[in-house]
C-alpha positions as CSV (number, residue, x, y, z in Angstrom):
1,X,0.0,0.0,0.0
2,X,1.0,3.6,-0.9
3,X,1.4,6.1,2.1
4,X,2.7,9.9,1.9
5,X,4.9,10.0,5.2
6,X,7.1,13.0,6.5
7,X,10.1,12.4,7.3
8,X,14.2,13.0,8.1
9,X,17.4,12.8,6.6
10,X,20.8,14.0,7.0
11,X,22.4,15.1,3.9
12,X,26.5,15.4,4.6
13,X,28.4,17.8,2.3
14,X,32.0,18.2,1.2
15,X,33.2,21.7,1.3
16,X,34.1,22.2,-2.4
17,X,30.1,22.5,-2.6
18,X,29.0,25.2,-0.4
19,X,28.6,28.2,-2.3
20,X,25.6,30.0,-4.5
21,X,24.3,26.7,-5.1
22,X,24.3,25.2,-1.7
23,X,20.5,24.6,-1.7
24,X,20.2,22.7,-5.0
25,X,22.9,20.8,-4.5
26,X,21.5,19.4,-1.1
27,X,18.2,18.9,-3.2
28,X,20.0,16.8,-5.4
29,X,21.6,14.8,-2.9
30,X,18.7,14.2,-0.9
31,X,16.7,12.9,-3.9
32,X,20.0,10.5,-4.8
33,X,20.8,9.2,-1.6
34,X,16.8,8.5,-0.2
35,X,14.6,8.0,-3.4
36,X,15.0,4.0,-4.2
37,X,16.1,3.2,-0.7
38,X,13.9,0.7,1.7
39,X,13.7,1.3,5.3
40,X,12.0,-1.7,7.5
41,X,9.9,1.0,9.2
42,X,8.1,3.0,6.5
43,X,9.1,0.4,3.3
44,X,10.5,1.4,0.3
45,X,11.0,5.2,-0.6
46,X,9.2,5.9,-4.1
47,X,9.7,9.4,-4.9
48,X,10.1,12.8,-2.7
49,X,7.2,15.1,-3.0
50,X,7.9,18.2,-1.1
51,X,11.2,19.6,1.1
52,X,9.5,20.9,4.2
53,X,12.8,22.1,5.9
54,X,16.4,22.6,5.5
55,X,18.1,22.9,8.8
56,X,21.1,25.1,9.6
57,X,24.3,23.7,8.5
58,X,26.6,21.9,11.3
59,X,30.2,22.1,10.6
60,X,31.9,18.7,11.4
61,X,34.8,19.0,14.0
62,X,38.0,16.9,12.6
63,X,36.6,16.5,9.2
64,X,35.3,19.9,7.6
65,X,31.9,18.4,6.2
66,X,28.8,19.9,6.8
67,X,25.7,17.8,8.0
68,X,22.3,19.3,7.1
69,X,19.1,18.3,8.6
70,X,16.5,17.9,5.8
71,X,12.6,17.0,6.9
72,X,10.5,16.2,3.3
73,X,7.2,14.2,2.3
74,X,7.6,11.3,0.2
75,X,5.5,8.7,-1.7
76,X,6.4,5.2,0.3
77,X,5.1,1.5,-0.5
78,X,4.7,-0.8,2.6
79,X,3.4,-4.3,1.6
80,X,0.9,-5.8,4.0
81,X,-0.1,-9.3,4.8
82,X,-3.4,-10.1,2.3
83,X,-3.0,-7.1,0.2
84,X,-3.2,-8.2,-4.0
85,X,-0.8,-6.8,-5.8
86,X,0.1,-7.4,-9.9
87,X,3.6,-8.8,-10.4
88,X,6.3,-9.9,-13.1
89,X,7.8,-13.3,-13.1
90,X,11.3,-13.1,-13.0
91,X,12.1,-17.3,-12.8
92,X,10.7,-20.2,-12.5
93,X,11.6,-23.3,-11.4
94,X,10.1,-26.2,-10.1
95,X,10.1,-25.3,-6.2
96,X,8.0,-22.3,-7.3
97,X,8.0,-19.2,-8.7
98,X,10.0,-15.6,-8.5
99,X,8.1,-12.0,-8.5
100,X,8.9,-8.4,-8.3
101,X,6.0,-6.1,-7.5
102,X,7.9,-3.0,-8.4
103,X,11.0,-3.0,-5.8
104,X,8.9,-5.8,-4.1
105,X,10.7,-9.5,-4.5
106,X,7.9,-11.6,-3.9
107,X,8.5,-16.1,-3.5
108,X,5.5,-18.3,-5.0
109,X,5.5,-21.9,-3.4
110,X,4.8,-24.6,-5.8
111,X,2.3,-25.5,-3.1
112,X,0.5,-21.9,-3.3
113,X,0.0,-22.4,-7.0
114,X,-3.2,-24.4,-8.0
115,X,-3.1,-28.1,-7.9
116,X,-4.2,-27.9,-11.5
117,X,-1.1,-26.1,-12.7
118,X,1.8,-28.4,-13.0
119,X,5.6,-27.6,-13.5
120,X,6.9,-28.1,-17.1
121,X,11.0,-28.2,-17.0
122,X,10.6,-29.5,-21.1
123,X,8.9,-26.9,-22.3
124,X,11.5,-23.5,-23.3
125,X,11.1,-21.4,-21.5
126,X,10.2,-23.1,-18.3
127,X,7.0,-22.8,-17.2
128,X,3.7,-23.7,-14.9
129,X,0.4,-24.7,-17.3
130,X,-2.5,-26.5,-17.0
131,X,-2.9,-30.0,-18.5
132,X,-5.4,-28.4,-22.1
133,X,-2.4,-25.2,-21.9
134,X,-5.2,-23.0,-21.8
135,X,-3.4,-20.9,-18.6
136,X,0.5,-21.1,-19.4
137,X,2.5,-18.9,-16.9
138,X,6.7,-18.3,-17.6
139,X,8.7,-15.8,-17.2
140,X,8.1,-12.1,-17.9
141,X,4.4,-12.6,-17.7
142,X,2.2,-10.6,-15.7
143,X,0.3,-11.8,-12.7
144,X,-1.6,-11.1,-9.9
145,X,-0.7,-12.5,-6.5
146,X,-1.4,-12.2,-3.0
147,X,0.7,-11.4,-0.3
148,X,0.5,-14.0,2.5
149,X,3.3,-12.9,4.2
150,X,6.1,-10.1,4.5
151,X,9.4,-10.8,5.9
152,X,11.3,-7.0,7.0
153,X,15.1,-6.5,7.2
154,X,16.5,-3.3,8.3
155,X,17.5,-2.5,4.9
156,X,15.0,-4.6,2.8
157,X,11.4,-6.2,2.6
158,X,10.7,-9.7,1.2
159,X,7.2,-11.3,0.7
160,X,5.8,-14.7,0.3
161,X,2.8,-14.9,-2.0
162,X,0.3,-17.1,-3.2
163,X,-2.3,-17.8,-6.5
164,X,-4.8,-19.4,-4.6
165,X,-7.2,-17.5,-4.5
166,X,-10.2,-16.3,-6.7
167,X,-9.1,-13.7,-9.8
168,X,-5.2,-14.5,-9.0
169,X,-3.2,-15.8,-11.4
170,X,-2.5,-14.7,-15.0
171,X,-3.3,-11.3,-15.8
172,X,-4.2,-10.9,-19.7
């Protein structure tokens, strides 16, 4: 789920860059170092909307950086247990299956995909498909899953997901 949080971040600056352009350049930085990042707390960090604050400038003894305080709103996705989210298959094997939902790596056991779908290793590329090949799902294709479970590192968020359930599966 998206949320639009506020929150902190200390941007650290060389001196070569203080000067006229001091507040663009710790723009800049803030945007590089945060946007694409995952924190275990708010998820991962989608885009910056709005710098609130720039705090004043702390000179760093022994070292001559400067560390500004920076408070901004940004655009975060937290996956939550049961939430339905559309993915892309990234492997498949005969354990399961591999998903990212956006920055999202998501695991499909074999035993969360319908009984009725069965692993084909012959088939190039591999692939999971029913018995007439009407539903045929390999990699690259698009599918929607549901998260049964989220695993959160300090640094990174995993999920476990599963297809059975009603409308999951191949989207077309």
């Amino acid at each position: 789920m998206f949320f639009h949080v506020s929150l902190e971040h200390d941007i650290l600056l060389h001196p070569r860059y203080l000067g006229p352009n001091l507040l663009n350049t710790v723009k800049q930085k803030l945007f590089t170092e945060v946007e694409g990042t995952c924190s275990g707390k708010y998820g991962f960090v989608i885009a910056v909307t709005t710098i609130d604050n720039i705090g004043a400038g702390m000179i760093q003894p022994r070292r001559g950086f400067v560390e500004y305080p920076v408070k901004y709103k940004a655009i975060v996705y937290r996956p939550f247990k049961g939430e339905v989210v559309d993915a892309v298959v990234t492997q498949v094997n005969k354990v399961g299956l591999f998903v990212e939902a956006g920055p999202l790596s998501c695991f499909i056991s074999r035993h969360s995909i319908p009984m009725e779908m069965e692993f084909d290793s012959n088939s190039n590329p591999p692939c999971y498909k029913t018995k007439d090949e009407d539903v045929v799902i390999q990699q690259d294709d698009e599918i929607r899953v549901k998260i049964i479970g989220t695993r959160v590192d300090a640094s990174d968020i995993f999920a476990i997901a599963s297809l059975m359930d009603d409308f999951l599966g191949l989207v077309s």
